[in-house]
N, C-alpha and C positions, 0 to 999 in steps of 0.2 A: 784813641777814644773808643769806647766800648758801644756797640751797636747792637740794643737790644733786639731778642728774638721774638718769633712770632709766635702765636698760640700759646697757650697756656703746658707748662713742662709736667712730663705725666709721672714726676716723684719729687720729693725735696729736701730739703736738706735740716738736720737736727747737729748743731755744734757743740760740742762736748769738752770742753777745758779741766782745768783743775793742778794742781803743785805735781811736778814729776812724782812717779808714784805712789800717788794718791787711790788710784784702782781704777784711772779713767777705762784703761783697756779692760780689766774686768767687769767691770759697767757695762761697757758695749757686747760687750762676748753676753754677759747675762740677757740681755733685752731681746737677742733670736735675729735683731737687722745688720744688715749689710754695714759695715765697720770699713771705713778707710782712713787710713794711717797718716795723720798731716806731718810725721816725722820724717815720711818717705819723701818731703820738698824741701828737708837740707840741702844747701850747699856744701861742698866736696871741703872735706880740709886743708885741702894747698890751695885754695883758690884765694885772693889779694883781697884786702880789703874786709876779713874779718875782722867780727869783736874780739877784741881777747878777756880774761881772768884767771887769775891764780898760774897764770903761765902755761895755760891752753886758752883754745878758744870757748869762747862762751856761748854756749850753745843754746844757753836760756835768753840771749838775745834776739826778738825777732829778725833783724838784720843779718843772723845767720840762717834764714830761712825763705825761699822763695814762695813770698805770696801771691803774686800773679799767677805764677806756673799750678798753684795749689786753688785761686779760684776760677781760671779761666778749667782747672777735670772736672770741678766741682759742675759746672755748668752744663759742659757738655753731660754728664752722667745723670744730671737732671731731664735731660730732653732726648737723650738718645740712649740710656741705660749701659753703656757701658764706654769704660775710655783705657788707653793705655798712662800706666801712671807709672811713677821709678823704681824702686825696690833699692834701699839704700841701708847700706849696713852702720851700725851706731858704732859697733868695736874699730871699724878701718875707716873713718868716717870719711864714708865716700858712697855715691850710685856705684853697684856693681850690677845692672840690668836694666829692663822693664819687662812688666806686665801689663794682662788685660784684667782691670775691674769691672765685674759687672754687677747689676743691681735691678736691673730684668723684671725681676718677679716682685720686687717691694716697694710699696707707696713714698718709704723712709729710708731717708741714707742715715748713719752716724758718721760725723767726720771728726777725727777726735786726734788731740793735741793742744801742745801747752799754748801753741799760737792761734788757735781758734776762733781767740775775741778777736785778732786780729781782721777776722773775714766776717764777721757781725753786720755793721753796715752794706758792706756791698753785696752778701749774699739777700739782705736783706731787701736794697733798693732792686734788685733784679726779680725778686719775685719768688728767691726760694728757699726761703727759713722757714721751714717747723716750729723749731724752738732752739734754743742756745741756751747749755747748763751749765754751770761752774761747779764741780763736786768741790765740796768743803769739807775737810775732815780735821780732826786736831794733828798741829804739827809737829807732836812728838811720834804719832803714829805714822805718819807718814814719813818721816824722815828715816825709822825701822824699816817698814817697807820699799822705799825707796832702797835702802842701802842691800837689802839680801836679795832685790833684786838684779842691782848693779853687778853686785860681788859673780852673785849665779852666774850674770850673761858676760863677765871680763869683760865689764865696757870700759872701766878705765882702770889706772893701778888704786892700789887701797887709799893709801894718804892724798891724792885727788878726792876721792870720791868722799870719805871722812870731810876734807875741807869743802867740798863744794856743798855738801848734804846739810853743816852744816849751817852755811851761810843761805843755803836756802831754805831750811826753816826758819831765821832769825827773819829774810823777809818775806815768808806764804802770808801773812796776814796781809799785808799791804798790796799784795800779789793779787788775791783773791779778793780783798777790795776793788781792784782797778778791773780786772776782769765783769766783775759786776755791776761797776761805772761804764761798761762798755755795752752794755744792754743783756748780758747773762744771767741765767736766774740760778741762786745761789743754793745748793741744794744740800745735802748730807746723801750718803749711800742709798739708802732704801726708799725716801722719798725722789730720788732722783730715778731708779728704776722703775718708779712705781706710775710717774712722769711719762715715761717713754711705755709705756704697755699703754696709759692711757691715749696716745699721742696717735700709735698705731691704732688703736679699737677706731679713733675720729677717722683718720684717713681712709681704711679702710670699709669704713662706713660712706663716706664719701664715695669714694669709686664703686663702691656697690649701688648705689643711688644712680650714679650716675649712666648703668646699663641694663639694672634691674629691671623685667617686664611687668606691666602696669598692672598684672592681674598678681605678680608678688610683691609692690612695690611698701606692702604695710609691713613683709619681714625688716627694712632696714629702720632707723632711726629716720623719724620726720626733723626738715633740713628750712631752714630759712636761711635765703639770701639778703643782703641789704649792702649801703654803702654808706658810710659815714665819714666825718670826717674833723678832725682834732684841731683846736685852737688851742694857743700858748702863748703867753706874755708873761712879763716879768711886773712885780707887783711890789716895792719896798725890796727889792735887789732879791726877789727868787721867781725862780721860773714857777707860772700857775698852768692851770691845763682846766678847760672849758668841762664841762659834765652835764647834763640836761636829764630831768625823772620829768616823764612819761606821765599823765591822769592814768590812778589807778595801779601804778608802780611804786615799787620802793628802792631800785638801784639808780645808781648813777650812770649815764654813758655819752658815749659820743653822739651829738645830736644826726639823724640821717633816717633812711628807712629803705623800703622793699623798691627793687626798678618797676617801672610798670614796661606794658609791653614795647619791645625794642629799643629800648633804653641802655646806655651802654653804663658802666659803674659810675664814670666822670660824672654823663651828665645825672643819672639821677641822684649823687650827694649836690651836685649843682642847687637842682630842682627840692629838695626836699631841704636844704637850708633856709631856702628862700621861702617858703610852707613854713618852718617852724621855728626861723628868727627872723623873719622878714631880711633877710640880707640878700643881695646880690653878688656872688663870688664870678672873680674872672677865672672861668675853669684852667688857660693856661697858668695862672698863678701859683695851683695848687699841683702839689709833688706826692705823687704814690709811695705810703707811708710803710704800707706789706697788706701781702694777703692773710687772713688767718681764718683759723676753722675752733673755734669753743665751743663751750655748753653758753645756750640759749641763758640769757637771765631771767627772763620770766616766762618759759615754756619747761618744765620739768622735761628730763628725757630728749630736746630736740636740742640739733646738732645746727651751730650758727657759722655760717658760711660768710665770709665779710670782706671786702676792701674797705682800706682807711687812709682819706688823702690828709697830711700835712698842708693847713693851709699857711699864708704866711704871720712874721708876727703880730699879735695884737697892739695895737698901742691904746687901744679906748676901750677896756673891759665894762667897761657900766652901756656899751652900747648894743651888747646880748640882752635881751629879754626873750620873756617867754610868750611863743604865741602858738596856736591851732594846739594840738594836742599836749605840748608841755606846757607843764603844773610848776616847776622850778629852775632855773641854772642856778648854777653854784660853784665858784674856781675853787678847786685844788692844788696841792703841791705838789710839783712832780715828783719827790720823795714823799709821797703819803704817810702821814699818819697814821701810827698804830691803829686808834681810834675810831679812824674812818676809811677802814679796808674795807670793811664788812658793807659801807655804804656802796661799795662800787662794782660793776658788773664783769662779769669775768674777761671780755674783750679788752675794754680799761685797766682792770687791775695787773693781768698778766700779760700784755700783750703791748697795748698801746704806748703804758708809761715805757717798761723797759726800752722799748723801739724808740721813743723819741727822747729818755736823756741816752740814747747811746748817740744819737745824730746829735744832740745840744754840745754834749762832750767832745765829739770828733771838731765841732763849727767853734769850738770856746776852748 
């Protein structure tokens, strides 16, 4: 059983997926952060009990791949900055060492690998995703690429790699669907870079806030805290997701707001649901959904600092209303409509949904 740690971890983690060479590793190399290799938590290839295909093992199986061992560095490198990880060679597929990773100096780790979504939720319920990207690119492209980079590093003989190349193009579609059903955001090259520079400039800004002295505290970006927290029921067989506008607002979000003094996150989404739906929640009821840091929805320029509990599910939707300061509730689909993106607040739209069909997904 995992035993969560104390204190809040002073980096976190950005998960990086996408079809074997796709450019994930160029991706990371371009964005300046600390890159650790999730292909360095294969299993050895004599070991019992691999997948196999095409008359090797299958490597695109997560089952040939140790994920505990790859989320328990993750962890530690979140809270202590540095871990010893494996170094495993693709062409002799086997560990031939270890090393020390360190990450020291930066607010953002990338951990990047095809098995990535695999560690989605639990990096997630622990408190240390950034974000999680799925590069998408077309799969004839990628399947070129893939191949001359194969061929370059002699990772396997040619008519392997021909056949495997192409049977992984024929499934990257479905590939990159399910990676994205797992809470990833689905990106193409340059808006996925462009993702991660933003990603850094938050945190970064974060930690400057957080030691900045008070006579320079107007150099960094103004930060609000708050805690909110997400209802979900199903409505004519689909999952909906609660959303409450503000008097005086035009986004949508999760209903909650600022702690007051010495208030912990739990209880003030406690306290301020019960202010602005009149409900009483049992705060053990309610499960920490992720921490996240966005752009404000309605402060231009300020930086929103946030916890969001999952509470449980709804079965009597018509018993939200709106009171004290909200003007509206309104359910949503968890797959929002095109339509109605624009109504929703950037915590909601990129955050909260992906985070919770990734946990509906893993429970269904």
């Amino acid at each position: 059983m995992h035993r969560p740690r104390t204190g809040a971890p002073a980096r976190r983690i950005v998960l990086l997926s996408g079809p074997s060479g796709s450019g994930k590793g160029r991706l990371a190399e371009h964005s300046g952060l600390p890159v650790l290799n999730l292909d360095d938590f294969y299993r050895d290839g004599d070991e019992e009990g691999l997948p196999s295909a095409f008359g090797i093992v299958d490597w695109d199986d997560p089952a040939s791949w140790r994920a505990g061992d790859a989320l328990a560095a993750l962890e530690t490198l979140c809270y202590e900055g540095a871990v010893e990880v494996p170094t495993y060679s693709i062409s002799q597929s086997r560990r031939t060492g270890t090393r020390i990773f360190s990450a020291e100096e930066s607010p953002l780790v990338i951990a990047e690998g095809i098995f990535a979504a695999e560690l989605v939720t639990a990096v997630a319920e622990r408190g240390l995703l950034a974000d999680a990207i799925v590069l998408d690119r077309p799969a004839a492209l990628v399947f070129a690429l893939r191949f001359v980079r194969d061929v370059r590093q002699a990772r396997k003989p040619i008519p392997t790699l021909v056949r495997r190349g192409l049977a992984l193009a024929r499934s990257q579609g479905r590939d990159v669907d399910a990676w994205a059903g797992a809470g990833m955001r689905r990106l193409a090259l340059r808006p996925a870079l462009a993702r991660l520079g933003g990603l850094e400039c938050l945190w970064e800004a974060d930690a400057r806030s957080a030691t900045v002295e008070p006579a320079r505290s107007r150099e960094t970006p103004p930060t609000i805290t708050v805690s909110a927290v997400c209802f979900y029921g199903k409505s004519q067989g689909e999952w909906q997701v609660l959303g409450v506008r503000k008097r005086g607002t035009e986004k949508f979000m999760q209903p909650g707001g600022k702690p007051e003094a010495g208030e912990t996150p739990l209880d003030c989404a406690v306290r301020e649901i019960h202010e602005e739906l009149n409900l009483r929640l049992d705060p053990e009821k309610l499960t920490h959904l992720g921490h996240f840091q966005t752009a404000a929805a309605n402060e231009a320029g300020t930086l929103l600092i946030s916890d969001v509990f999952l509470a449980p599910e709804v079965a009597s939707p018509e018993e939200f209303t709106a009171h004290a300061e909200i003007e509206e509730v309104r359910w949503f689909p968890i797959h929002v409509r095109p339509g109605e993106a624009h109504l929703l607040a950037p915590l909601f739209r990129d955050e909260v949904l992906p985070r919770l069909r990734a946990k509906l997904n893993a429970a269904h």
